[in-house]
Structures are given as C-alpha cells and as structure tokens.
C-alpha positions, 0 to 999 in steps of 0.5 A: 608371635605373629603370622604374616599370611598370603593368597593361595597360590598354585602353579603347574609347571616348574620355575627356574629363576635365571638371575638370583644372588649369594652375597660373598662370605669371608670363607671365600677368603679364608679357604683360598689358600686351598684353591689358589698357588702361593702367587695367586694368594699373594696377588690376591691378598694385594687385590681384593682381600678380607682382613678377619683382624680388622674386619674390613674388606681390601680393594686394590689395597684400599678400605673401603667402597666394598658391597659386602659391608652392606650387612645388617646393623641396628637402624639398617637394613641388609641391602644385600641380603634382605628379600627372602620369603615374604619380604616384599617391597611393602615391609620393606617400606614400613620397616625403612619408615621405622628407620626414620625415627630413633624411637623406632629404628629396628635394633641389631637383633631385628636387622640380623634377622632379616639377614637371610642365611640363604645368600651365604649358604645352599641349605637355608637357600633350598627352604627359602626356594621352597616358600618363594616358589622357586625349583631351581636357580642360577646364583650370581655373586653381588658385589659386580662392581668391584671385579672389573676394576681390580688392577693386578690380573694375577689377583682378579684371577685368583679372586674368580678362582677363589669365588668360583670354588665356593659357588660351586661347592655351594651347588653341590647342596643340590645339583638338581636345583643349584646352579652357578654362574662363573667369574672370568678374569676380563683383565687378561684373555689368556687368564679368562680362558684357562677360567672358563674351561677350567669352570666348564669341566665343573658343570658350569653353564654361565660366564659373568661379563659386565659390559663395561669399559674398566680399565678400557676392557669393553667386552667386544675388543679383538683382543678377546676373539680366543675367548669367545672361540672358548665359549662356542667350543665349551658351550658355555653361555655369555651372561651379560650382568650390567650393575650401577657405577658406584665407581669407588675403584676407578684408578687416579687418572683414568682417563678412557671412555665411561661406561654408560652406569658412569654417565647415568651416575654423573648427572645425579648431584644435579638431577633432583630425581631420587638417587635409587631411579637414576643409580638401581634403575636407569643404569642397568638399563643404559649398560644393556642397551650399549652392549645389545647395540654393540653386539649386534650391529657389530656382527659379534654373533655373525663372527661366533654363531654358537654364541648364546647370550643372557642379558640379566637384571636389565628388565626386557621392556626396552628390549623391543623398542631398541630392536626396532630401532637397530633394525631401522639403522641396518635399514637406512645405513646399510650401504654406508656401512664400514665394517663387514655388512650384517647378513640379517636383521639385528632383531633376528639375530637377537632371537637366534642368540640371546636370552633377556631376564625380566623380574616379576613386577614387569607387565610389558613382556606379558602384554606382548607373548608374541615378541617375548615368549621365546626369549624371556627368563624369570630372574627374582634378584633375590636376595637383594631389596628389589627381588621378589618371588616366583608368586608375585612374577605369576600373579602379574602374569595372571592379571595381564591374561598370559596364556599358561603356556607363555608362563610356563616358558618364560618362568622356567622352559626359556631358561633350561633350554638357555642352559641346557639344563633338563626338567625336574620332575618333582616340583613346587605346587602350592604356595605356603600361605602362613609364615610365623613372624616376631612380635615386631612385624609389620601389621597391616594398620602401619603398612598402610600407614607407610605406603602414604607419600609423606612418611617418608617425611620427618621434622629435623628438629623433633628428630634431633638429637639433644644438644651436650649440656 
C-alpha cells in the first residue's frame, strides 16, 4: 500500500463549488418509467434511450457519439469520471504516459478505480467533499452536448424530466450540502416552462441553457420571452453552461448558423494545435463570450430586470476585456443603434445580473479583487479530468496575496448570495494531508519523469504489435 500525501492546509470560511458534474447512470433510464407518462416513455425511449441488452446509448435513434460511453477501460482513463480526491493533473499525466505503452497501460481493474463512485451516487460524493475541500455543491450533468440536438420535443422533455427526478433524489442525500441544476427542454418553450416551475417547487435553484444555435434555438429568441417571465417569477437563476461542439447529432442537412464550439471545432484538422487547446478550451470560451455579448447589448436583462445569470465553465479572464469592449461599442455606436437604446453601461448591467465561475488554476481573478471580487464563484469541474479542488483554488489564491475576505466571497459568499442559499454552519477546516494508495500509484521518480515534454513521445516501431506469422 502507498500514501500519496499533501501540504497541510486550512481555511476559515466555507466553500461552495458552483459548477461540479454527475455523470448520468443508466438508472436514470430505468426508473423513468416511474416519472414520465406512457407518451413521454415513448418519446423518450425514441430520443435519447439506454439499451441494457445491448449496453449502448440511443440518440435520436442512432449508436453512438454519447459521453456517457466515456468510462474506464484497461488502457484508458475515465474521462468523465476521473478528478476525484488527489488526482490532480500531474497523475493524471503520469498515468496517460503508462498508456502509451502496452507494457504499462493500466488494466481494467486499475482504470475502474479511478472510476469514482461520486459522479453517480450522493453518499460516495459527500466523502470525496470532505477530502477535496468542498462543503457544499451544485451538480450539473456531463453529457451537455447531446440535450439540444435532440429532435423530438416530447422526448427532450421527458429526458429533462427523467434526469431532473434523479438529481434531485440525488440531493436529498443531504439538502445542506447538495444541490441541482435543472435540464429545460429548449426545443419547445411551452415545455421548458411547465420544467421550470415544475423543478422550481423542488427547491431547484438553477436552469441549464447551452447558449447555443441547435436546431436554430439560440437562447435570446422572442419566442422564449414566456420563459424568461418564468424565470423572474420562480427566481430561478438562468445557468449559462457552454461545452465544445462535438457535433455528433447535428441532423443531415442542417443548414442554420453554427455555434461559436462549431466554428472553433472546424479549424482543428488544419490547425496543428493540439486537439484539447482549441475543443476543451477555446470552445467554452468562444460560446460564453457570444452569449455575454448578446445578452447584454441585446438589452436582454433591461426586458427581464429580475433575471440573474451564471456564466459557468467558461473561466472569468476574458470577462474584463470583453467588457471593456461592449462598453466601448455602446459608446461609439449609441446613436446608430436600432434596436431600443440600453439605459447603461453593459458592464454595469453585468454586475447587476450575472455571476462568472472561475476554476482554481486561474490567477487572473485574484490579480484583479477590484472588478472580481463580486461577481466570481469557484467552480472544481470535478469529476471531469480537468477539475480539481477547493485546496488548489486557495493556494492560487494565496500566492497571488488575495485578501482572505476576497477569498471567502468568491470560493463560496458569491455563489450562496447567486442561489439564495444560506451559510452552513459547520464546515471543513483542514485538509486531509494522507490518502492511502495501491501498490501501482504514481511515485514521485516518475511523475517527474512524465512531466518532461518528450514523454508523451514513443517510437512506432518498438510499440508495434508484432506482425501474424
């Protein structure tokens, strides 16, 4: 057995983690009939359906092209599922070099155990909190890809109502720490706002819209103005959650405008960069900014004043510079202007209305208190590869000299006030410093060893497998 260890930590105030994932069990699928009427079982079984026989995952009637797949197999790792307590981007690196080779590929075994039970289920979740730092949680599904491209509104509806009744029963593990994010049918209005107040009398404090133009749905049409009304009546904040086009359901002839993931995702066979830069990074940040924009010099919140927004997974260091130049347009352009003339700044109405989610490897925020402080909230992204915990989000934020004050409204103050959600009383203090390990972890001779730029490298021919004789 080895123990992989830590720097003692401590902290005095509670976090909250905005933005943090479940990965969708099959028993979303095989309760539903429980939730949904025989139509909506129909519909959804149609749409977007689990087959337990043959152990695959149905979109709009097709194989294929579903997250969910993303588990762990020997030789992999689960994407999806993998960012628990003290897996942090270094093993990670260490056990993807394994991978390069067959002779040290992790097995079945070894990738199940980074499969962590937490996405799936409250109780295994509330013990990865405890080591992670975390007190309490908003959990948002993972496969935001699929849910705007599926074409049979009757079917996205119950898919929302199924996903939703599971998330919520999730929570109740522990109301005081446990918290959903709601899935609304975008594809037709009447149904997204039956969801929403539906999910609303459950406590629900967030709805999920991916600002993006499937099936020619951009989330400011007109034709959602009963929704939005819904939303300042129920109080239920509008969670702006972007995600990279992976485009696997785009229907045969779709024509209409792409989202901005599209446009990111198309220069990419060309580009040279590596695939993660453009499609896990640049795309969030491409579907953000398009919304921010449009939102804002839209006059959206001018329309729906008790609107209040979160702009999740996106990190916030764009954020000023896109301000700044909103601000310069309403400036310059004012008097060309078509559309009803703002009333104030964008920047201000940004404040007044929206919340942005930052992750705890970006510094920016804490270099600038004085335009964040306000309006950041702490997101972890567990259990996806890219999350990480509490700890590492303070230690940034220490070394950049943030005022523990700061600290304490963006790592938890921001996003109860968001949510409307009230302090705990009883919190973490102090970081586990010890987790026991197997006898295959990562030690520190090879981390290092991982981290140097050519091993990700590997000759063909010694890796080959041997030709049939």
């Amino acid at each position: 057995m080895r123990v992989q260890k830590f720097a003692p930590m401590s902290k005095d105030y509670p976090t909250f983690d905005c933005d943090a994932h479940v990965t969708e069990p099959t028993i979303i699928w095989e309760r539903a009939k429980d939730h949904l009427t025989k139509d909506e079982l129909e519909a959804l079984k149609a749409t977007n359906w689990y087959d337990p026989d043959s152990k695959q995952y149905l979109i709009n009637g097709k194989t294929g092209g579903h997250l969910l797949g993303l588990r762990g197999h020997a030789g992999g790792l689960p994407g999806v599922s993998l960012a628990g307590p003290g897996i942090k981007h270094d093993i990670q690196r260490t056990l993807n070099v394994r991978n390069l080779r067959r002779s040290t590929a992790l097995t079945k075994d070894q990738s199940d155990y980074l499969d962590h039970a937490g996405s799936y289920e409250p109780r295994p979740r509330l013990h990865d909190m405890d080591v992670q730092g975390i007190d309490q949680v908003m959990i948002i599904p993972t496969d935001i890809d699929t849910y705007p491209w599926l074409q049979n509104a009757l079917g996205a509806r119950a898919m929302c109502k199924a996903y939703n009744e599971w998330a919520y029963e999730y929570t109740l593990e522990d109301p005081q720490r446990l918290y959903f994010a709601a899935l609304i049918p975008m594809q037709d209005p009447r149904f997204a706002v039956e969801e929403l107040y539906r999910v609303a009398a459950k406590g629900c404090r967030v709805a999920l819209i991916r600002p993006t133009d499937a099936m020619g749905n951009y989330p400011v049409q007109p034709k959602y103005e009963f929704l939005w009304h819904a939303m300042e009546e129920t109080g239920i904040v509008y969670g702006m959650h972007p995600f990279p086009a992976l485009s696997e359901h785009v229907p045969p002839g779709y024509t209409e405008q792409c989202s901005p993931a599209q446009l990111i995702q198309l220069p990419m066979p060309s580009s040279r960069l590596p695939h993660v830069y453009l499609g896990n990074m640049q795309a969030f940040m491409a579907e953000a900014s398009v919304w921010v924009t449009a939102t804002l010099m839209s006059g959206f919140f001018e329309r729906h004043p008790k609107i209040k927004a979160a702009v999740f997974e996106s990190d916030s260091t764009w954020l000023s510079f896109l301000l700044d130049e909103c601000d310069k347009a309403f400036k310059l352009y004012r008097n060309r202007r078509q559309m009803l003339a703002l009333k104030r700044l964008p920047s201000e109405t940004f404040f007044q209305h929206c919340f942005s989610g930052f992750e705890g490897d970006e510094s920016f925020p804490s270099h600038l208190p004085e335009f964040y402080r306000d309006i950041c909230a702490w997101s972890s992204d567990v259990y996806h590869h890219d999350g990480d915990d509490a700890w590492r989000a303070i230690e940034t934020m220490r070394k950049c000299e943030l005022p523990v004050a700061d600290q304490s409204k963006m790592m938890g103050g921001n996003a109860r006030r968001l949510y409307k959600i009230d302090t705990p009383d009883r919190f973490i203090r102090d970081r586990v410093t010890e987790i026991e390990r197997p006898d295959w972890w990562p030690m520190e001779d090879e981390i290092k060893e991982a981290l140097k730029a050519d091993a990700g490298l590997i000759s063909r021919r010694t890796e080959a497998v041997p030709s049939a004789k």
